[in-house]
N, C-alpha and C positions, 0 to 999 in steps of 0.2 A: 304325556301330552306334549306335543310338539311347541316350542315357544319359539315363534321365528320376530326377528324383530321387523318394525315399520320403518324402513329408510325413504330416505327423499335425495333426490340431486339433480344437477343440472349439467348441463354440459355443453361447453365452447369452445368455436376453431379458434387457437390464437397462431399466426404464423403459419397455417395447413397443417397444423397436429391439435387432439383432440386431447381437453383439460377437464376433468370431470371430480366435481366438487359432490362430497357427499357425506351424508351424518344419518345418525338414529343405528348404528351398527356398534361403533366401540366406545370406550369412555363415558360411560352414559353419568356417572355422578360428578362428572364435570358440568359448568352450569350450560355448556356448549362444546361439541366438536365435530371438528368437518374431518374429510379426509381427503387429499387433493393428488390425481394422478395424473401423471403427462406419460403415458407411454411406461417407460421402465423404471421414469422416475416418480416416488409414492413419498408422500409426507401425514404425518397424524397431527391437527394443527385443534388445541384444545385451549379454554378461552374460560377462566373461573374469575366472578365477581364476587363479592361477599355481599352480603344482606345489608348489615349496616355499617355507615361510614367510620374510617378510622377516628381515632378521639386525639385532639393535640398534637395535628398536624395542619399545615398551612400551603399542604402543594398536594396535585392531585398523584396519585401511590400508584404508577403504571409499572411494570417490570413484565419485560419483553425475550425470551429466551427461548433460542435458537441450538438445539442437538445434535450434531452430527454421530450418527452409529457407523463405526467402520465395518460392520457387519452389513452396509449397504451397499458395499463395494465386495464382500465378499473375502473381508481380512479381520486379520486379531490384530488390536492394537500392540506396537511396539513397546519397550521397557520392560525394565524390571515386574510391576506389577499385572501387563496385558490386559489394562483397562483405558478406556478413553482418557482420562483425568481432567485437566483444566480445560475452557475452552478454546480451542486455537485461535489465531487471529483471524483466520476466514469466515470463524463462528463466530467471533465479536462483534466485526462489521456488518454482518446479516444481521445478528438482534436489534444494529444499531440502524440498518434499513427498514427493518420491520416498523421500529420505534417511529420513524421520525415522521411519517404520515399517518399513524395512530393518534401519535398525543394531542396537534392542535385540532381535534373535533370531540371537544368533552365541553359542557356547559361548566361554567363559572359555577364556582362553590360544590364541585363532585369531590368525594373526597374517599369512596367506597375500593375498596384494595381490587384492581384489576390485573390478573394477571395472562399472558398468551405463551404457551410453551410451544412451539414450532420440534415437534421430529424429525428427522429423516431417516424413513428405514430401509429406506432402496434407492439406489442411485444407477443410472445409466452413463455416470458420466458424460450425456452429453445434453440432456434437457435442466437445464439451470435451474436451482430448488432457489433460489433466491426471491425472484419475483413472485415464485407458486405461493412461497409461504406469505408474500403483505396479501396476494389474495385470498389465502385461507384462512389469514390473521381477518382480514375484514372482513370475509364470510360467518367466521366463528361468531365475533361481537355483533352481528346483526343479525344471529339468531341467540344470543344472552337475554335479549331483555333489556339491555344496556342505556342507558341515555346517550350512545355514539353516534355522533350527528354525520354518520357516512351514509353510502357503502366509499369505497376508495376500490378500484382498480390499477394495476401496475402492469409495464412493458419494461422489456428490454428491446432496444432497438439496435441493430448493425446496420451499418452497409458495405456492398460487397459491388465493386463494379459500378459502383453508382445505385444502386437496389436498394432500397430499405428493405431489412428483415425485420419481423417480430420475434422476439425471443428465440434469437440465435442460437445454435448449440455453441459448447466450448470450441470445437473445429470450428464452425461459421468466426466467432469471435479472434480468433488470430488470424485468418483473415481478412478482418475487418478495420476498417481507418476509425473505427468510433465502437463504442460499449457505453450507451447508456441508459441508466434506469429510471423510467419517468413514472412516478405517481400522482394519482389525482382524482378528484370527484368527478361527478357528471360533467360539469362544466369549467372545474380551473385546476391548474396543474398546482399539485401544494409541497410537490418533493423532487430534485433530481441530484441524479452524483451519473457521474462523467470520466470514463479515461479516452484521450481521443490523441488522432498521428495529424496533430495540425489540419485541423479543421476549422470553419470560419465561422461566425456567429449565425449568418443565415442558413448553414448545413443545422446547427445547433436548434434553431427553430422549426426546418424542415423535420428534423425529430421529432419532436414537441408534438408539432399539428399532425405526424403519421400517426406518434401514439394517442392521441386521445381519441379517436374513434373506436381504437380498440380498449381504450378505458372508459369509454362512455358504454361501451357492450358488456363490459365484464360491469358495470355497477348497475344497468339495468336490468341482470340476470342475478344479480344478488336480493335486490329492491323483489323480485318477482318469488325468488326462493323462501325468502322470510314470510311472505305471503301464503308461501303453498304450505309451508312450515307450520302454520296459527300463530306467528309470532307476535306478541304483543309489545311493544315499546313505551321503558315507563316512561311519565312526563314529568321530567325532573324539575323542580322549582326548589331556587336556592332557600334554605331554611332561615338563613341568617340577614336582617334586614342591619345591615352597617351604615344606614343613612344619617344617620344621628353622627355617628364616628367620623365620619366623611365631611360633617359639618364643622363639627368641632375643629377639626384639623384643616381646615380651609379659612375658617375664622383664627387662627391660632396664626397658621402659618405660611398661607396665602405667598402676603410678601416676602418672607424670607425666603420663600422657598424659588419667587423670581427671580430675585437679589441673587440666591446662590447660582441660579443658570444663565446672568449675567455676568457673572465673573467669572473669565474665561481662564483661571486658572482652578485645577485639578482638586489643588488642597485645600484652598478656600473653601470650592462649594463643599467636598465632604464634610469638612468643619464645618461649614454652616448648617448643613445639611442635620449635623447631627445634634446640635445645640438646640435647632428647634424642634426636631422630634422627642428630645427629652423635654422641651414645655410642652408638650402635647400626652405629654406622659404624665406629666405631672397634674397636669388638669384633669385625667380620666382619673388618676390615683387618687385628687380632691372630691371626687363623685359619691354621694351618698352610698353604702355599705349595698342596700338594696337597689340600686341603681339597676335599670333591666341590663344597660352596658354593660358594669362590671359583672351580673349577674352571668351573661351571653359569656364572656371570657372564661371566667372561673369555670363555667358545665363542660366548656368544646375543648378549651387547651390552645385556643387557637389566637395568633397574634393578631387580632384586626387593625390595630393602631396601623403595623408595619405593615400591611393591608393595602388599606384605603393612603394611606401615606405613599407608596408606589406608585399608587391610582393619579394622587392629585400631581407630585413628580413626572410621570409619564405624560399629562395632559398639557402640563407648564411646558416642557422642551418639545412635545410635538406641537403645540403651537407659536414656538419661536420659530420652529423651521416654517413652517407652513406660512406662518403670517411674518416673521419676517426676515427668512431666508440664513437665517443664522443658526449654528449649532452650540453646543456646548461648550467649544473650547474656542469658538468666533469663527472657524470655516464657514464658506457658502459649501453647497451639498456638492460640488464636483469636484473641491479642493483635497487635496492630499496632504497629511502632517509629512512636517520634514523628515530628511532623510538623509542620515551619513552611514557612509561603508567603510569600511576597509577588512585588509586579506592579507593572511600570512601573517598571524597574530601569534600560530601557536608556535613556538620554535621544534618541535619534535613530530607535530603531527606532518602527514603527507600532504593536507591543502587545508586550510581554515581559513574562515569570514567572518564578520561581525555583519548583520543587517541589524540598522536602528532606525524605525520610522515611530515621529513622537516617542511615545512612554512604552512603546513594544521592542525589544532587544534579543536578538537570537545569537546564539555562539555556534554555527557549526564547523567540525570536524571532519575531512575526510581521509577514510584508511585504505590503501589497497593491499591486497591477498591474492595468492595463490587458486587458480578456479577450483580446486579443493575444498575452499573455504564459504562454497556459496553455500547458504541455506538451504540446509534436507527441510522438507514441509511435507509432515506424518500428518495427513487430511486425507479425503475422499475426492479431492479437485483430481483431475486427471497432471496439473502442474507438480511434478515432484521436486523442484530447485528453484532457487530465485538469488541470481547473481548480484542484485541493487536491493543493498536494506538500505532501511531508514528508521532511527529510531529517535522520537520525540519524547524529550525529558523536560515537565512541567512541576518544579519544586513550587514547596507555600510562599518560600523568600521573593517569587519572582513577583508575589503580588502584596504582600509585606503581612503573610502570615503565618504562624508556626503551623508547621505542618509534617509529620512522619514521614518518611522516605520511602516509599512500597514503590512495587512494583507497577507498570503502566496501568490505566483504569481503561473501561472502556471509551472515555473521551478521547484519551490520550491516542490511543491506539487508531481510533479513527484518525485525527488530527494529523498524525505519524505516516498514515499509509495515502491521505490526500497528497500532500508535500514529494511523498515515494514515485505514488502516481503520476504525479507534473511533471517530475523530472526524465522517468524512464524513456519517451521518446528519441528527448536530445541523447541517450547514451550513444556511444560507437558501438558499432557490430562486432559482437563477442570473437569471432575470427580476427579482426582487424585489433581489437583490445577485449586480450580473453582473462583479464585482472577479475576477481571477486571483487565490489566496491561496498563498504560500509559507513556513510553519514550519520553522524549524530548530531541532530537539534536541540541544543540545551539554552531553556526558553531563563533569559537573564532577570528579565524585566517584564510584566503584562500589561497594556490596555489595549485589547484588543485584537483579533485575526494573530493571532501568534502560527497559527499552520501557512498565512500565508507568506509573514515572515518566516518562515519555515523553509518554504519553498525557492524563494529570493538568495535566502543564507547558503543552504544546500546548494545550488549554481553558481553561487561566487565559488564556492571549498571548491566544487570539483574541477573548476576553470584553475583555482591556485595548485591544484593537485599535478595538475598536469594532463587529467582526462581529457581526449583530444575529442570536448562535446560536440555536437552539430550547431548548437548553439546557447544565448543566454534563455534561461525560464524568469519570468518573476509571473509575481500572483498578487490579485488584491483583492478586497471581501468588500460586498455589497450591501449595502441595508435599503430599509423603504419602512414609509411613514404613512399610512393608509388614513386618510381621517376623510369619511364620506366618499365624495366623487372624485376626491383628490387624489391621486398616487405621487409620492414624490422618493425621489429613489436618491441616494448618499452614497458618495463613493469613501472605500475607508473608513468605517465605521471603526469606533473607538468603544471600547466598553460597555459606557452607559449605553448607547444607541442601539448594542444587541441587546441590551437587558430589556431596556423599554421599549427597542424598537418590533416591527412585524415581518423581517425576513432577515435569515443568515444567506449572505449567496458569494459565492467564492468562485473564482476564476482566473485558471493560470492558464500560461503559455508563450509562447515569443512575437516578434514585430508582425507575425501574420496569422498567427492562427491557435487554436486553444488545443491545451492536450490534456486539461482536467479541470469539470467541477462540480460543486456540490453547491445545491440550494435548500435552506432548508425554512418553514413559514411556522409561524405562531399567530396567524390568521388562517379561515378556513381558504388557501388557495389565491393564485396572483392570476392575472389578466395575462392572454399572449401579447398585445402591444405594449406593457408593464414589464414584461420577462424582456423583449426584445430592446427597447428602451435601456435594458439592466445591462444586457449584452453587449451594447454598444458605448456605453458610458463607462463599463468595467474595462473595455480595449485603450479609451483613453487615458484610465486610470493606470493601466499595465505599461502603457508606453513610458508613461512620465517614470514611473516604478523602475522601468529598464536602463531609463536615459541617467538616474541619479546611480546604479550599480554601475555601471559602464565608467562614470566618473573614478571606482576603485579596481578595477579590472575588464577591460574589453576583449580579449581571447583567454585561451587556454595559454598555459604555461607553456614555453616549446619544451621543454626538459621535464623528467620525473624530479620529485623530491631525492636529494641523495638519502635520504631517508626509508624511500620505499625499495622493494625486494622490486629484481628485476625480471623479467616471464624470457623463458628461451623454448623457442618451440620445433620441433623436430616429427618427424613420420617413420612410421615403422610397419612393416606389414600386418595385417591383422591376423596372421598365422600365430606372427612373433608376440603378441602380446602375452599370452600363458609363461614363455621363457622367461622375457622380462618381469614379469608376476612373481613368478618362482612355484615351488609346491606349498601352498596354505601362506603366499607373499614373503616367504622367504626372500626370495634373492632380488623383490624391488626394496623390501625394508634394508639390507646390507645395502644396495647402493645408497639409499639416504644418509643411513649410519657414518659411510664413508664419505660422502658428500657435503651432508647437512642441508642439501637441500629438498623442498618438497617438490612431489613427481606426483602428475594426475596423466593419467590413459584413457583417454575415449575411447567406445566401442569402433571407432573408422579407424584408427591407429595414431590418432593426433596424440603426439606426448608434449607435456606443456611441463618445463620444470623454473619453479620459483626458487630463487637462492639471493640473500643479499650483499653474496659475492662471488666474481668472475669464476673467482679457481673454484668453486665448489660445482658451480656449475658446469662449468671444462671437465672435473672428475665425472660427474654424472651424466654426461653426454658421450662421452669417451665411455665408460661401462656399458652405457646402451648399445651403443654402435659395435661392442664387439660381442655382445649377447647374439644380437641382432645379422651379424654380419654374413654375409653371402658372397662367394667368390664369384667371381666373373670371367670369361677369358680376356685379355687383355690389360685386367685390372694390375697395378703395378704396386708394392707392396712392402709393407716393412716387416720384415716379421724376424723369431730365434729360430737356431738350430737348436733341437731339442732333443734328435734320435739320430746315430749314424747305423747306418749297415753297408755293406763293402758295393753293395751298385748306387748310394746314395746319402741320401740326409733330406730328415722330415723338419718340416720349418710349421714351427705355430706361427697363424697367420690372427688368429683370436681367440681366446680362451677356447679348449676344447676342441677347435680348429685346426687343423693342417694341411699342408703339400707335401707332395716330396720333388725333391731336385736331383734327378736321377746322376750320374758320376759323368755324365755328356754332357751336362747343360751347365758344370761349373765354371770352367774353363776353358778360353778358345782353343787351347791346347790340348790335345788327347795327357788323361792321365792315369795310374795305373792304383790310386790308393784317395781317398776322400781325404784321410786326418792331418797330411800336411795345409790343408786348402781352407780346410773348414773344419770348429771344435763344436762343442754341447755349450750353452750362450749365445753365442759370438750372434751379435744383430747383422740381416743381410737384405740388402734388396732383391725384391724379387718381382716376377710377373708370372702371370699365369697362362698356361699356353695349351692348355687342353681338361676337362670335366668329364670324365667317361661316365656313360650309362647309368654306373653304382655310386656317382657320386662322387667319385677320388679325384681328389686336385693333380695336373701335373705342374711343375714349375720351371722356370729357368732363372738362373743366375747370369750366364754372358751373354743373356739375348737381351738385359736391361741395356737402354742407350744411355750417353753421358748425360743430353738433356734430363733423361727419367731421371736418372741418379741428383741430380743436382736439383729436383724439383723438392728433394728431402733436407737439402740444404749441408750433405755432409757425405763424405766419400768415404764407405765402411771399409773397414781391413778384410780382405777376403773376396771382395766384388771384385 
């Protein structure tokens, strides 16, 4: 008996290509999954909630992961084992886009283990699996069952010529002045990240308001699908009544807890901060044994004190700003903590900065390399290199806690490639400066936007470096205070302000125009004269940001660090590259050997060789050149006698190379014998004065003139 299964889907133009959402076919003991195709590119986007909540825990349990099969491209992975293995960074940042307009639409007190696995098992390389997957991620949960207060729809927007596109392919996107990814509900944008070639805050908006038509279509065709689906949607209502807790701790510690966000200093309010949540501890510990309080603690696991104690903290400092224009540390909302630089700190490295704004302190490093040394990236992106790393190092010290030393998380990694992303516009044209460049951010000290210290640090280094940028970046991070009809938006946000505040929003770029950012909400979504508002207030923020680095460095270095290895760059035909290669690189590994320097060949014949000194690279230029070498008539020539026979003598002109100089062309004098004139050694100048059919050089010796001769700087015995 035939068992065909019952699927459902839908399907939308986004950009003039057709996106076709579809489930009830694979993965059915998942509690959801869709499957989302654009053309060539196909994703399996599965979506499992568990029945009942976890026990003794106090955050809600989202984990968001993103697959890449390199069988989508039609390859084995690389290494030793030819298995995918960790996730790459391009897969980390996708999870971490899926994530970040998923998480703030879950009701208060969910606490059920949700998880969204994103596949990819076909790639076209050129339809972008990024954006497919938050709409399959939203698809999937809105046919779970789920308490997710979406749907969410996402765009990628370019432009090209002035054109908005919707979801660019990877070609549209390199040539586009903008890449960004705009998430959002029906009606407000609650997610963006941004790499952009100096664009202005109202092109930035112009995106925004392109893409939400197209995300107001993709969430009214998810709202329609769930529908056709029989989906039912529980009605979550939080179990735990913390009104009582809530009381206690406001009776408790009300004033203290004003006292601590009057005092505009850091350590104070934590100390205070923490002496009276221990009486507030103390008073729930004095609680009769059957108390329903302690009763509710002891069953869940769950911390309420630290709870509702956030709750009343979060309400005290969002109505200092609101009502009286003051924040934590005594800023008004447009003010910037202070700010000292300085550069050229490391003595070894090739360019280093210090950025310190307030209690945030970044170190970075920069190193330049050999174009050899750019990053291979073993992904499915059609990008196989990447000349500008950036790596972001966030120790427990910098926030004063012990903490193990691992490898980058995925915070981190985001953090790291935001900072990457700001800077890569200002770089020089890899022709113009073909160095491999690698900055490290190592974050000293923490409160607060450390990526965008990040970004600020990273532009002093490469200005100390000597990178000849186009110009300076800095960056600052936005917050906003939502309470009713109020939006009030922070420039600079310090710690606490992200912790308790309702938007992350980051924006870098120079005195005219933005080249990356990310925003991210812990409310359901921001207002477009909110966002623009942000826009415009982050530029001021940015200037002042530039005006106080500029006080430690205003251009680039005009010299490299004597430090750094120096790039000599040369042309070869593209016949000759295999010669220079050698058979299995034999004979380019001997020149290095003999050199010491590193040698990278483009497929057009650009050789670029790095050495971090002259003579190594004078060896290795001089080897090329005579692998390489090709006779010309006229060319004029130093070369040995290496063969006589009685009508002549053969002259190596370069390795494996010769002429001959027939017994006419020695001397202006008829002669009847070569070996008094000329020996086997003896260095001669020469010219060449004919290339027959077969290739055979002929040469002369008396037809060089004195000028020729003395262009070598030395008059040979024998000429």
């Amino acid at each position: 008996m035939e068992n065909t299964p019952t699927t459902h889907k839908f399907e939308i133009e986004i950009g003039g290509k057709l996106v076709t959402v579809e489930t009830g076919k694979y993965a059915k003991q998942a509690t959801s999954s869709v499957t989302v195709k654009c053309e060539d590119t196909m994703l399996f986007i599965h979506a499992v909630v568990s029945k009942e909540p976890r026990v003794g825990i106090d955050f809600f349990p989202l984990l968001i992961d993103y697959e890449e099969r390199m069988s989508s491209i039609g390859k084995i992975p690389g290494g030793y084992t030819r298995t995918e293995g960790k996730a790459s960074e391009k897969a980390i940042l996708v999870s971490r886009l899926i994530d970040r307009p998923i998480r703030p639409l879950w009701p208060k007190g969910y606490r059920n283990d949700v998880q969204i696995v994103s596949q990819l098992f076909s790639y076209d390389q050129k339809n972008q699996p990024d954006v497919l997957s938050i709409l399959g991620a939203s698809s999937a949960l809105m046919l779970s069952g789920a308490p997710f207060e979406g749907p969410v729809g996402a765009i990628r927007v370019g432009r090209i010529d002035g054109k908005m596109i919707a979801n660019p392919t990877h070609q549209e996107v390199l040539q586009s002045d903008m890449d960004i990814v705009i998430a959002g509900t029906m009606d407000s944008v609650i997610m963006v990240e941004a790499g952009c070639k100096f664009v202005t805050e109202d092109d930035i908006m112009a995106a925004v308001e392109f893409a939400q038509v197209e995300i107001k279509k993709q969430c009214e065709a998810q709202i329609q699908f769930a529908k056709e689906c029989g989906v039912e949607k529980e009605n979550f209502v939080n179990p735990y009544d913390t009104s009582e807790i809530a009381q206690i701790i406001k009776e408790t510690s009300y004033n203290d807890i004003v006292d601590a966000y009057h005092n505009f200093d850091r350590e104070y309010r934590q100390n205070k901060l923490e002496e009276t949540k221990k009486l507030v501890k103390e008073k729930i510990e004095a609680l009769p044994e059957d108390h329903p309080i302690k009763t509710m603690i002891e069953e869940t696991g769950i911390d309420f004190v630290a709870e509702e104690f956030k709750a009343l903290e979060k309400k005290i400092m969002r109505a200092m700003i609101k009502n009286e224009g003051v924040r934590a540390d005594g800023r008004k909302v447009t003010d910037v903590r202070p700010i000292w630089c300085e550069v050229g700190v490391i003595p070894r490295a090739h360019g280093s900065a210090v950025f310190t704004r307030g209690q945030t302190q970044i170190l970075s490093c920069a190193t330049l390399a050999g174009p050899n040394m750019a990053q291979e990236l073993d992904g499915v992106d059609p990008l196989t290199t990447k000349r500008y790393m950036h790596k972001y190092i966030f120790p427990g010290f910098s926030v004063g806690e012990v903490k193990a030393l691992r490898g980058p998380g995925r915070r981190e990694v985001g953090h790291g490639n935001l900072a990457e992303r700001a800077n890569v516009p200002a770089l020089p044209d890899e022709k113009e400066f073909p160095y491999a460049i690698r900055v490290t951010s190592d974050v000293l000290e923490s409160n607060g936007s450390t990526s965008m210290g990040s970004t600020c640090a990273s532009s002093m280094a490469l200005m100390d470096a000597g990178v000849p940028v186009k110009c300076m970046i800095g960056g600052v991070a936005m917050g906003l205070i939502k309470e009713e009809d109020t939006d009030i938006v922070l420039t600079d946000i310090q710690g606490i302000e992200d912790f308790l505040g309702d938007m992350d929003f980051k924006v870098t770029g120079n005195d005219y125009g933005i080249t990356a950012l990310q925003m991210d909400m812990k409310i359901k979504g921001i207002s477009n004269e909110t966002l623009r508002r942000a826009l415009y207030q982050a530029r001021d923020g940015r200037l002042h940001i530039m005006g106080k680095m500029r006080e430690a460095i205003q251009e680039p270095r005009k010299d490299l660090s004597p430090f750094a290895p120096r790039l000599y760059s040369m042309q070869i035909p593209v016949d000759d590259i295999g010669t220079v290669i050698g058979p299995g690189g034999k004979m380019i590994r001997s020149i290095i050997d003999a050199s010491g320097a590193e040698i990278d060949i483009k497929d057009d014949g650009t050789v670029t060789i790095t050495s971090n000194d002259k003579e190594g690279a004078d060896i290795a230029i001089a080897k090329i050149k005579e692998l390489t070498f090709k006779a010309e008539v006229g060319m004029v020539l130093k070369g040995k006698v290496v063969r006589i026979i009685p009508i002549g003598a053969f002259v190596e002109l370069a390795p494996g190379k010769d002429g001959m100089v027939h017994i006419s062309q020695v001397c202006n004098e008829r002669i009847e014998s070569i070996e008094p004139h000329l020996s086997i050694g003896q260095e001669v100048i020469v010219k060449v004065v004919k290339i027959d059919d077969k290739g055979r050089v002929n040469l002369t010796i008396k037809g060089v003139s004195e000028d020729e001769k003395g262009a070598f700087g030395q008059n040979l015995v024998g000429v």
